[in-house]
C-alpha positions in Angstrom: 13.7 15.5 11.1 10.3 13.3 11.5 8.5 12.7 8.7 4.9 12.6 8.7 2.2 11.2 6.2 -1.9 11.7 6.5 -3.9 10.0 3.8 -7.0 10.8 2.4 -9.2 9.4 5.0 -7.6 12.6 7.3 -8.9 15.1 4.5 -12.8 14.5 4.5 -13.4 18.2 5.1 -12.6 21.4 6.5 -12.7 19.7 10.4 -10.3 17.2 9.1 -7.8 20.0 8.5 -8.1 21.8 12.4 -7.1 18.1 13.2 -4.6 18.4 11.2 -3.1 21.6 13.0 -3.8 20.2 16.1 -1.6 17.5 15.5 1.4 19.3 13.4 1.3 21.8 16.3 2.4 19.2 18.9 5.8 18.5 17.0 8.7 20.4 18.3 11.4 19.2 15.8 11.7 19.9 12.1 9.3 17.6 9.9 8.7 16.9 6.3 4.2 16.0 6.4 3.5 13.8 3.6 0.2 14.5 2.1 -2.4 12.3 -0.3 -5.3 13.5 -2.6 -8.4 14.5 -0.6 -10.3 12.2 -0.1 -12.4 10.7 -3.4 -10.5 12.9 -5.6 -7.7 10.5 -6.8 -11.3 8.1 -7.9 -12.6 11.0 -9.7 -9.1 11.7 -11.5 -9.2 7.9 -12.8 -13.1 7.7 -13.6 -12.3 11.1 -15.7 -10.0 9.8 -17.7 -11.6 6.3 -18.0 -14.4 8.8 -19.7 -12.2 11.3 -21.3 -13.9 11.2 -24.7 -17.1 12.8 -22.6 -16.0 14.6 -19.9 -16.4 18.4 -20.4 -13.0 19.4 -18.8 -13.9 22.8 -18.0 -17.3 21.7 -15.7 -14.9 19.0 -14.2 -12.1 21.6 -13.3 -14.2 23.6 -11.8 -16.3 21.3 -9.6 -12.8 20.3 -8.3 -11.7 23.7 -7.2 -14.6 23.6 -5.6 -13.5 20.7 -3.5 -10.5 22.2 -2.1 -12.5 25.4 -1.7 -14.5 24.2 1.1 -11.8 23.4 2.8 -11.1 26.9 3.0 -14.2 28.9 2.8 -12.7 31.4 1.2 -11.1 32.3 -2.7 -7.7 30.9 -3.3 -6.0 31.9 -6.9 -3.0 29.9 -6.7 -4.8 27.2 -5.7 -7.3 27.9 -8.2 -4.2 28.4 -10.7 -3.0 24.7 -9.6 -5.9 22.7 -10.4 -6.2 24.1 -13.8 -2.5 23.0 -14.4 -3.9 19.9 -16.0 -6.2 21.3 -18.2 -4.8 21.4 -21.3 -3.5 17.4 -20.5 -7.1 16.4 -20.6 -7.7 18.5 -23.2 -5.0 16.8 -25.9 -6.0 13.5 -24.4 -10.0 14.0 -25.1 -8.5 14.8 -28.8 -6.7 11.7 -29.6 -9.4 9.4 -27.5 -6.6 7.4 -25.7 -4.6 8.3 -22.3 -1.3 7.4 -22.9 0.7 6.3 -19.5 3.0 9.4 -19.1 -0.3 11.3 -19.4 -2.2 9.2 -16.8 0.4 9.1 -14.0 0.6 13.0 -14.4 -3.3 13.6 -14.3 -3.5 10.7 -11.2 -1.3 12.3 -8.8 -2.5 15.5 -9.6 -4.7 15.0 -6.7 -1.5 15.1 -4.4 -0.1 18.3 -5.9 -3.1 19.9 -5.0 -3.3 18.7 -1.5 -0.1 20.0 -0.8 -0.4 23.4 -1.9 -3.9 23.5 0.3 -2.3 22.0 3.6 1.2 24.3 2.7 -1.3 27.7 2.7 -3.7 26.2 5.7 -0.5 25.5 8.0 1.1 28.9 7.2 -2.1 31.1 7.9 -2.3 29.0 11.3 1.4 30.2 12.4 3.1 27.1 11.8 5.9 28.2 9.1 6.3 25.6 6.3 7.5 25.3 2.5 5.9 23.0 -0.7 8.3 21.0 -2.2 7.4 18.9 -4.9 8.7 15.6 -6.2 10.4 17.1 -9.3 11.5 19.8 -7.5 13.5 17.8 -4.7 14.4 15.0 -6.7 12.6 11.8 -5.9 14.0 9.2 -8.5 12.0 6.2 -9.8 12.7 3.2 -11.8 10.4 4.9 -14.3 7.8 2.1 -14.5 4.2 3.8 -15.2 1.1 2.9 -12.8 3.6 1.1 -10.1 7.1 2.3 -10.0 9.5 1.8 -7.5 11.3 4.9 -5.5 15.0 4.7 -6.7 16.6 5.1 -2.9 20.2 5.6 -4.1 19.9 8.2 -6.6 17.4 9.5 -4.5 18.8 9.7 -1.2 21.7 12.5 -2.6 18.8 15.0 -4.1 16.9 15.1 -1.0 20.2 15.4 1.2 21.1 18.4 -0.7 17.4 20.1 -1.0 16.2 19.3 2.3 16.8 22.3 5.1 17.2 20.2 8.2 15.7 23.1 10.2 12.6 24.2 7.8 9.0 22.3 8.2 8.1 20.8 4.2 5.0 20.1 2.9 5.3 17.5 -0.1 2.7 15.5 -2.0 3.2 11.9 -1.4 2.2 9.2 -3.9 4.5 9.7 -7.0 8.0 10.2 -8.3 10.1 11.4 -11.4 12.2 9.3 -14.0 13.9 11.5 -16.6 11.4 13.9 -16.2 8.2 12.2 -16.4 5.9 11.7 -13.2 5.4 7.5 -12.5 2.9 7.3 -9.5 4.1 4.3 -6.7 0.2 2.4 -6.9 -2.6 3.4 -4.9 -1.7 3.8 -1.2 1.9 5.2 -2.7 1.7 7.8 0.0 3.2 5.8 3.0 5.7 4.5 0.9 6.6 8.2 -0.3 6.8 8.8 3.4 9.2 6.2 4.2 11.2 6.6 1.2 11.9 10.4 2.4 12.5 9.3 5.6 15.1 6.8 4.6 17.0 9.8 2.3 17.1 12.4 4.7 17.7 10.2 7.7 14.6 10.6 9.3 14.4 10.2 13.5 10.9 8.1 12.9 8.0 7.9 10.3 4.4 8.9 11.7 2.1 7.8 10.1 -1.9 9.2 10.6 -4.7 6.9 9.3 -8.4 6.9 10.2 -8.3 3.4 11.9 -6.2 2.5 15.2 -3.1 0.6 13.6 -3.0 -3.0 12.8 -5.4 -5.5 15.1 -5.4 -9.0 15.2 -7.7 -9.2 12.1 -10.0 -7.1 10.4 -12.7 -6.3 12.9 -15.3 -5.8 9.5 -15.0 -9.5 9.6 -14.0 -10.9 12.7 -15.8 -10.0 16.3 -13.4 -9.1 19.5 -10.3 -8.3 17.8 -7.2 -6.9 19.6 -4.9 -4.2 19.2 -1.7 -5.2 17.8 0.8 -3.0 19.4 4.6 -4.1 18.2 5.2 -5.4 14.5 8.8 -6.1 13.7 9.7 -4.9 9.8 9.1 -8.5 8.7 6.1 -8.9 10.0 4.7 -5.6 9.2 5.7 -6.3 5.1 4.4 -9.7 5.2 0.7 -8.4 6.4 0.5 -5.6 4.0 1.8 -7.7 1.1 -1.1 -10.1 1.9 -3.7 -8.0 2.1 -3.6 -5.6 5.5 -4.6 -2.5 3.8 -3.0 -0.5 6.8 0.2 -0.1 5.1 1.6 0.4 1.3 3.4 -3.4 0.7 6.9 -1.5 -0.2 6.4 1.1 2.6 8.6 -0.9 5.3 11.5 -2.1 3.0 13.2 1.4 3.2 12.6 2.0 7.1 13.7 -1.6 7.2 16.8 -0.1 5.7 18.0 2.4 8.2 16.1 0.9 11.5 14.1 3.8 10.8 10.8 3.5 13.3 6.9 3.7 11.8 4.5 4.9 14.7 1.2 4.2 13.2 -1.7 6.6 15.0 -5.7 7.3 14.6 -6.4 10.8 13.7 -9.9 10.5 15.2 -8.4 9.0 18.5 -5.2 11.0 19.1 -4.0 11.3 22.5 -0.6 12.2 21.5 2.9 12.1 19.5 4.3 9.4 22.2 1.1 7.7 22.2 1.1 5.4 18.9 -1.5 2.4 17.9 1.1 0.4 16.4 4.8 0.5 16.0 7.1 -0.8 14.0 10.8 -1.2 14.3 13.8 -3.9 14.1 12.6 -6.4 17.1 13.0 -10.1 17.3 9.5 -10.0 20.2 7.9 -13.1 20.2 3.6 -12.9 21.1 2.5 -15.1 23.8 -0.1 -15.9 20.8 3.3 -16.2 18.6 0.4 -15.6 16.1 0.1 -11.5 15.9 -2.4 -11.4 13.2 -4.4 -12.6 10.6 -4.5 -10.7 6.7 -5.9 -11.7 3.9 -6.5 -10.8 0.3 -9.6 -11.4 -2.0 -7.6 -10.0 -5.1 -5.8 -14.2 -6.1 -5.9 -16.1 -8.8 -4.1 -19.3 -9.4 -3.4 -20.3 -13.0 -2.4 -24.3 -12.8 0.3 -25.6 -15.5 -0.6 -29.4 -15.1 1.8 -32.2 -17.2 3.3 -35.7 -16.1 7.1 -34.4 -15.2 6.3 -30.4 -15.1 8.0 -30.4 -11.5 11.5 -31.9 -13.0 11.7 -30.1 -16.5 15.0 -28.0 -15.8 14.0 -24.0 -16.8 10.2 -24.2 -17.1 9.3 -22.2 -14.2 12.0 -19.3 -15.7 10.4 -19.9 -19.3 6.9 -19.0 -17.4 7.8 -16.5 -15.4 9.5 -14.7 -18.0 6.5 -15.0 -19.8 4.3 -13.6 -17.6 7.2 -10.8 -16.2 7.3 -9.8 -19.8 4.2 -8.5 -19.9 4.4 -6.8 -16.9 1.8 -9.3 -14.5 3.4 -9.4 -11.3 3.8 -13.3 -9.5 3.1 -13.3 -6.2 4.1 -16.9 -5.2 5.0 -20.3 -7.0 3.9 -23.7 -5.4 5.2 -26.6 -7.5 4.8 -30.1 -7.3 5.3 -33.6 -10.1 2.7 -32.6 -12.2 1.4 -29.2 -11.5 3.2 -25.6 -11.2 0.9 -23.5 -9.6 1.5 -19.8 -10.1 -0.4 -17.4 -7.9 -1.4 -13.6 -9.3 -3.4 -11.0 -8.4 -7.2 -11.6 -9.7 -7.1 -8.3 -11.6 -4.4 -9.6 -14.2 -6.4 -12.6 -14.8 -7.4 -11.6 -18.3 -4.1 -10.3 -19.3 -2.6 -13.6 -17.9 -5.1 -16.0 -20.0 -4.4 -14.1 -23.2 -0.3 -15.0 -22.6 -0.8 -18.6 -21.6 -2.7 -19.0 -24.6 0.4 -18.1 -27.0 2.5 -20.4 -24.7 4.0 -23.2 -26.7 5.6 -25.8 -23.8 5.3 -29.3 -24.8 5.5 -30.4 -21.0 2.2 -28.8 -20.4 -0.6 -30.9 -21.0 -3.5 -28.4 -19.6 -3.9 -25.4 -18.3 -6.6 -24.3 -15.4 -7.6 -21.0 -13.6 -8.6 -21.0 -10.3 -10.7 -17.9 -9.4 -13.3 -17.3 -6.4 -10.8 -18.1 -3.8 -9.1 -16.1 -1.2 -5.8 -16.2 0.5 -5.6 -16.1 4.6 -2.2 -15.2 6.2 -1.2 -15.9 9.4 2.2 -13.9 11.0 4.2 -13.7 13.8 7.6 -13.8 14.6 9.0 -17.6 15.7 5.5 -19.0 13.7 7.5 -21.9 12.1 10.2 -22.5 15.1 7.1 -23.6 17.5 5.8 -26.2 16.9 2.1 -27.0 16.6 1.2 -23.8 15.7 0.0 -25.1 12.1 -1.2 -27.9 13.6 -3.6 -25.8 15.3 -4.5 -23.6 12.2 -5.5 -26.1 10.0 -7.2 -28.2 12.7 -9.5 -25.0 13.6 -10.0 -24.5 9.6 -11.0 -28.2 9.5 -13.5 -28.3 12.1 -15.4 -25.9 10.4 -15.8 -28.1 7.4 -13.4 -25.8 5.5 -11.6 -27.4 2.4 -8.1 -25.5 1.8 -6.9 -25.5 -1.7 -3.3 -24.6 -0.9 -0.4 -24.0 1.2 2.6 -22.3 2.0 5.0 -22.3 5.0 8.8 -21.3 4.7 8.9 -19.1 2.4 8.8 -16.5 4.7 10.3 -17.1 8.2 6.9 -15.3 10.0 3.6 -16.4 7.6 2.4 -19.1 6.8 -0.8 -18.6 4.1 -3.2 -21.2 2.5 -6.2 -20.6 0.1 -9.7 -21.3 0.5 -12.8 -20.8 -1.1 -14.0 -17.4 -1.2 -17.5 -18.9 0.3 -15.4 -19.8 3.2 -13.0 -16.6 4.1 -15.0 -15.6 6.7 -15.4 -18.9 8.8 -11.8 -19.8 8.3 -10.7 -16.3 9.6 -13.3 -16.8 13.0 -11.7 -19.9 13.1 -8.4 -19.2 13.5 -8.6 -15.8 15.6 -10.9 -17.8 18.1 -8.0 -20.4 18.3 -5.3 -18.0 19.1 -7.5 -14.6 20.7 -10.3 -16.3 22.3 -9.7 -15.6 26.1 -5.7 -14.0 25.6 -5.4 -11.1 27.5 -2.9 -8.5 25.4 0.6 -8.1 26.3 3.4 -5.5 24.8 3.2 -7.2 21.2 -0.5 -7.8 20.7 
């Protein structure tokens, strides 16, 4: 079987769905198409909830079967009958004034059960013979953590073996999973790693996934001028570009690919040529660019909390006694640079609060102060053999230097293919030029850029 996933960004509007079926219609093998909310529904799903205590649930219903109604142009009562499935949730939830978690990963994702009862009924009309199949229903296991769980590939693997017909076309909603019962949604952009994960537990040929830009470039071209395509991403590099910031990708989307040597093929919808004609893949190669730089991420959403002392560096079990801390109370770390007499923990900026209320209660008698650093962003630079050349961070930090640029940080070796520093957020978008002038300027592509 293939597995295919299209986000959001591919349901816009009732256009987006004939490209769709233009699309689906070139596969000649079995497939399993992931689907996402349509597009701006997932943000209308939070912001109702964030409101719950005015929202006027029946008004809100209704303007949202109206969404998936254009789509079609035409009356659809089971549809109609699957929107209203959460009515009585927002209901009990406007009653008590609070939205308790099993409550908010059901009404988030609902978005996604919707979507695949629309693109299930759209692909059928069009001759193209295909079954829903939901989550619950096929039995995609999570570690049951709310907001952000993980997809439980061992348990899982054995339900979707057994439910999966290997010669039926499924339609599934992407984005969420169960644990003992309850729906616990995998984060925003949870749809590629749905994809993946399925892939990975029914043994999937390859992974297609269908976005609205042309696969991963050499930076983000909303920053950076003349940027190149990027065609070949081993599975490290891939991870190590969405986990710092490439939004093309869901960070835990490659780990289960990575798994099984299972290939992602990465196309624009808007752009599509054809199945065999991919932006970007992904698979198990040890390629090296002539640029040995592929591309440059980065990621706004950093914060660095600073636990300065004399001997904080040698104190045996202080960095365990903060990360537990911190783990504790669910704020995820994201990377630790230590020295003598500072242990720098990075976080993402949106647990910032959370994180100064625990540090606050933290008793450590090595700790003599305690400073955030905020306002700054973190650049990534990956490719495959980065840190077995030498000179290539020569030549990063030189470029970031002659522009005047102060970096607060680095990192190298704790991944094989990145090394990352942090800068001011004032400077991001010199350092970036910077850098992809250094390595792009004048390089013609070859097979891995």
């Amino acid at each position: 079987m293939i597995v295919l996933k299209f986000g959001g960004s591919n349901l816009r509007n009732k256009t987006d769905l004939e490209k769709i079926l233009k699309v689906i219609s070139m596969y000649k093998e079995p497939f399993i198409v992931v689907v996402s909310a349509v597009n701006g529904v997932t943000n209308k799903l939070i912001n109702a909830l964030n409101n719950i205590n005015d929202l006027d649930v029946d008004d809100f219903l209704e303007e949202l079967y109206w969404t998936y109604q254009s789509f079609l142009n035409e009356e659809n009562l089971e549809l109609k009958e699957r929107v209203y499935v959460i009515r009585d949730l927002l209901l009990g939830t406007k009653l008590i004034g609070k939205v308790p978690d099993f409550v908010s990963d059901q009404i988030v994702s609902h978005g996604e059960r919707c979507s695949s009862l629309l693109l299930t009924y759209y692909l059928n009309k069009n001759n193209i013979p295909c079954i829903e199949a939901l989550p619950e229903q096929f039995g995609m296991v999570t570690d049951g953590k709310f907001k952000n769980a993980s997809v439980d590939l061992i348990n899982s693997e054995g339900n979707l073996k057994r439910f999966f017909d290997q010669n039926k076309n499924y339609v599934v909603p992407g984005f969420y999973g169960i644990h003992e019962g309850q729906v616990t949604i995998l984060g925003r952009g949870g749809s590629d790693y749905s994809a993946t994960s399925i892939a990975y537990c029914v043994d999937a040929k390859r992974v297609d996934l269908y976005k609205d830009v042309s696969g991963f470039m050499t930076c983000d071209p909303k920053y950076v001028d003349g940027v190149k395509p990027v065609r070949r991403l081993n599975y490290d590099e891939a991870a190590e570009l969405s986990y710092f910031g490439a939004k093309i990708l869901h960070h835990a989307s490659v780990d289960p690919a990575r798994k099984k040597n299972i290939p992602l093929y990465i196309f624009n919808i808007n752009h599509f040529e054809s199945i065999d004609k991919p932006d970007t893949v992904i698979c198990f190669n040890d390629s090296v660019a002539k640029t040995i730089i592929k591309s440059i991420s980065f990621t706004d959403d950093i914060a660095v909390i600073q636990f300065k002392g004399t001997n904080v560096g040698r104190v045996p079990g202080l960095l365990g006694q903060i990360a537990s801390a911190l783990g504790n109370e669910g704020v995820n770390i994201k990377s630790v640079v230590t020295s003598q007499t500072s242990i720098n923990v990075l976080i993402s900026r949106q647990d910032l609060d959370k994180c100064q209320k625990i540090t606050k209660k933290m008793k450590i008698a090595e700790v003599e102060d305690i400073q955030y650093k905020t306002e700054i962003s973190l650049i990534a630079a990956v490719g495959d053999g980065l840190l077995r050349k030498h000179g290539i961070a020569a030549r990063i930090f030189t470029a970031v230097s002659k522009k005047n640029i102060n970096v607060e940080m680095i990192s190298a070796g704790a991944s094989e293919v990145t090394i990352y520093f942090i800068v001011k957020l004032t400077d991001r978008d010199k350092a970036l030029r910077a850098i992809h002038e250094e390595f792009f300027k004048g390089v013609e592509n070859d097979e891995n850029n």
